[in-house]
Structure formats: structure tokens, C-alpha cells
C-alpha positions as CSV (number, residue, x, y, z in Angstrom):
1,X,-38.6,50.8,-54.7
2,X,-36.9,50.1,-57.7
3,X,-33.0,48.3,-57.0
4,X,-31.5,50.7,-59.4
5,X,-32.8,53.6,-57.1
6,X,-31.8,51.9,-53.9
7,X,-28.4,51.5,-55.3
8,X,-28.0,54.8,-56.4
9,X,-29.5,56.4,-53.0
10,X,-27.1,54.6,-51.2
11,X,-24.1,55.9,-53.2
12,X,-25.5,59.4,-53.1
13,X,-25.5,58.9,-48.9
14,X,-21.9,57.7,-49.0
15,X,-20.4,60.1,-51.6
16,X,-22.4,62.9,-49.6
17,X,-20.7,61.7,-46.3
18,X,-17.1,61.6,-48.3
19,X,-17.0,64.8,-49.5
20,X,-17.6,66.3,-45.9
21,X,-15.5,64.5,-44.5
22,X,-12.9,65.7,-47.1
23,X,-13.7,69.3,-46.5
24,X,-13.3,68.9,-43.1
25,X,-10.4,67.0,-43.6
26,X,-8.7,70.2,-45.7
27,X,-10.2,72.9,-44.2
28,X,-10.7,72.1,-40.2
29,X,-8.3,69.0,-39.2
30,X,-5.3,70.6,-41.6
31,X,-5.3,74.0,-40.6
32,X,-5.2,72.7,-36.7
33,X,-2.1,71.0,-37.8
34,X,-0.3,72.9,-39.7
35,X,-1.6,76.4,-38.0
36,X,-1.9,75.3,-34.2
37,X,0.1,72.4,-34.0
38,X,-2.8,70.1,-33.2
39,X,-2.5,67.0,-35.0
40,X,-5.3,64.5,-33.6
41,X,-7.9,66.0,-35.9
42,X,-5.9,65.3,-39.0
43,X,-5.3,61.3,-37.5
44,X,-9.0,60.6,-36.9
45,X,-11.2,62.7,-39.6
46,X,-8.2,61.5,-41.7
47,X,-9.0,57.6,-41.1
48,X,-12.9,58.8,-41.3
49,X,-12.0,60.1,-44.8
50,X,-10.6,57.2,-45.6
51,X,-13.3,54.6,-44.7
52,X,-15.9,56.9,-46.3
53,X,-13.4,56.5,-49.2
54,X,-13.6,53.0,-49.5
55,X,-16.6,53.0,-49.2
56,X,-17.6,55.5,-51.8
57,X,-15.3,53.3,-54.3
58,X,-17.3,50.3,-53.3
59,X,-20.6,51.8,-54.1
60,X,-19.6,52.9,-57.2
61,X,-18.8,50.0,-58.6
62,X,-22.0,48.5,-57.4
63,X,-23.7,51.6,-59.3
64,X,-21.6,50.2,-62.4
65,X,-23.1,46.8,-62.3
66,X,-26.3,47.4,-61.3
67,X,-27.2,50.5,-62.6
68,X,-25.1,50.1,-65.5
69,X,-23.1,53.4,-66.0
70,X,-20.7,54.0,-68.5
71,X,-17.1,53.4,-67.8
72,X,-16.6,57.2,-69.0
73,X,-19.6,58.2,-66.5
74,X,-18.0,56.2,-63.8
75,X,-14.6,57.3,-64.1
76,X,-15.8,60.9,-64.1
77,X,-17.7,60.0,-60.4
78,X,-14.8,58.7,-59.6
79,X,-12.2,61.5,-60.4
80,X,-14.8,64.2,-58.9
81,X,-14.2,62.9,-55.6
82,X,-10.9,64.1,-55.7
83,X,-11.9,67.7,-56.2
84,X,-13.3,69.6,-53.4
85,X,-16.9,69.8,-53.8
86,X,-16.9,67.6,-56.1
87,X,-19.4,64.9,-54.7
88,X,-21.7,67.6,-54.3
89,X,-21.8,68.1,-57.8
90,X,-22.3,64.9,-58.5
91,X,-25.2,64.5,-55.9
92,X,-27.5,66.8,-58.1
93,X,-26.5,65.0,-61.2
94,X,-27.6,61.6,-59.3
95,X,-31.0,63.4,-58.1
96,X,-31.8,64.0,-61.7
97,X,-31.3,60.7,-62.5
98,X,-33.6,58.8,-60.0
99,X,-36.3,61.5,-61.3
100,X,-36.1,60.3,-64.3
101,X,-36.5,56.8,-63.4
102,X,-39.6,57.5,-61.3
């Protein structure tokens, strides 16, 4: 398998796993908070988020230098994580782009 793929593959794993973790984040683990005055949820899918995070910034810059996006292409991953729904997005833009490559 190609390195650029495998790169890119393990990005799309991590930015798939972020941006559940950030809808659960807003819409299970807040609500108990802020609804039902539970707020363990919020503390550990919270800290879950948060690795994922880091780890999703990681893997992007490793997509930069190895797969060699543009800064503009990078940034725009990069912002999109911020968006609900974002990442998913992003994941069918990725899967177009290891088809190509095939």
C-alpha cells in the first residue's frame, strides 16, 4: 500500500472518531449536564474529545508532510473540525482522494 494512502487512512480513522466524539460531546454528555444535572459524561467524553483532538491535529500535520496538502487545504481540514459534522465532510472528500491515487 502506498505511504500516502496509509497516512491518509489513518487520518480519516482519527478525524472519523473526533467528530463522534464531538457530537456526543454536544449533543449526549451536555444536555445530561445542563438538562439533568449529570456532569460525569461531560468530564470523560470531554477528555475523550480532547485526546481524539490531539490526535486529529497530529495526523494532520503528518498528512501535510507526507501527503503534501496545501497549507489552504490543510487549514480548511483543520477549521472543519470545529463545525459539527464537519469531519464527516471531510471523510468523503479524503475517500475521493485515495481513489484517485489507486
Amino acid at each position: 500500500m502506498n505511504n500516502k494512502i496509509k497516512v491518509l487512512k489513518n487520518f480519516k480513522i482519527i478525524a472519523i472518531a473526533e467528530g463522534i466524539s464531538f457530537l456526543v460531546l454536544l449533543l449526549v454528555a451536555m444536555p445530561l449536564k445542563y438538562m439533568m444535572q449529570i456532569p460525569e459524561p461531560v468530564k470523560y467524553v470531554g477528555w475523550a474529545h480532547g485526546v481524539l483532538f490531539v490526535l486529529y491535529g497530529v495526523l494532520l500535520l503528518q498528512v501535510f508532510i507526507v501527503v503534501k496538502w496545501s497549507f489552504i487545504k490543510t487549514l480548511v481540514a483543520f477549521l472543519v473540525s470545529f463545525i459539527p459534522f464537519g469531519t464527516f465532510w471531510l471523510d468523503a472528500r479524503i475517500n475521493k482522494e485515495i481513489a484517485e491515487m489507486k
